[in-house]
C-alpha positions as CSV (number, residue, x, y, z in Angstrom):
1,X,61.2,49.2,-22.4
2,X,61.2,47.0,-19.4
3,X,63.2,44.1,-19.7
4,X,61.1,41.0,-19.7
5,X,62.0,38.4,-16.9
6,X,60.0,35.1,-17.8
7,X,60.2,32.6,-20.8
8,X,59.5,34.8,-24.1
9,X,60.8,32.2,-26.9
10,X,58.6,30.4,-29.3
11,X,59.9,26.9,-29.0
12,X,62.6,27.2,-26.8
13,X,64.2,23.9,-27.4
14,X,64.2,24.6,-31.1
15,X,66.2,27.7,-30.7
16,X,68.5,26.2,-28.6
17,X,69.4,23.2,-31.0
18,X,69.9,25.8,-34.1
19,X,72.0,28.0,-31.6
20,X,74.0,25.3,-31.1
21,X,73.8,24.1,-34.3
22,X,75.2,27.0,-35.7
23,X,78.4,26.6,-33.5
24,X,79.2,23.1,-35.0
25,X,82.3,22.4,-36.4
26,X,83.2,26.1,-34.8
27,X,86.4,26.2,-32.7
28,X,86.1,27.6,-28.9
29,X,87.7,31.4,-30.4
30,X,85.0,31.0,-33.0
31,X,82.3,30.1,-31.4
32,X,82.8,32.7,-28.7
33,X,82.9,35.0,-31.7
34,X,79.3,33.9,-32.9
35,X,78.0,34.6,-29.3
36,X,79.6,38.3,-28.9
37,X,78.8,39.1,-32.2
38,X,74.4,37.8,-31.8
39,X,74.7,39.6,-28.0
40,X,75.6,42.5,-30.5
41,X,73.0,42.1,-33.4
42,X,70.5,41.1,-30.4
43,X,71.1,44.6,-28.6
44,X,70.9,46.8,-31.6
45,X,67.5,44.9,-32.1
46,X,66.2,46.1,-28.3
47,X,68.2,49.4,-28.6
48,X,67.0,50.7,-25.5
49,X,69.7,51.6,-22.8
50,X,68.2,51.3,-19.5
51,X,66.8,47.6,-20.9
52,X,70.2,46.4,-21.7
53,X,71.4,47.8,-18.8
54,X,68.9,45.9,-16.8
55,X,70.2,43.2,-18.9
56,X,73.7,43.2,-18.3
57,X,73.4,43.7,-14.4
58,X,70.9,40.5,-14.9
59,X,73.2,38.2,-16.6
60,X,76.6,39.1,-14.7
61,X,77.5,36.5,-12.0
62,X,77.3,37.3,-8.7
63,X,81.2,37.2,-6.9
């Protein structure tokens, strides 16, 4: 499954304001949490290796 590399969200700005939404009233540990545990349910969902692969070389900062 190649990884897909433009905008793919209905209603971006939607998700965005319920992701952050969700995190309300979170503390920073909590919060951080959230976002390791949805990277988590998100990659079961694509379950192919070589796309989260892709994936992770694609989100790491360059140093």
């Amino acid at each position: 499954m190649p990884l897909i590399h433009t905008p793919n969200i209905a209603d971006p700005d939607s998700f965005y304001e319920e992701l952050i939404a969700a995190q309300r009233d979170l503390s920073d540990e909590q919060a951080e949490l959230m976002n390791a545990k949805l990277i988590l349910v998100l990659a079961n969902q694509v379950g192919d290796r070589a796309t989260l692969t892709e994936a992770l070389a694609l989100a790491r900062p360059k140093i």
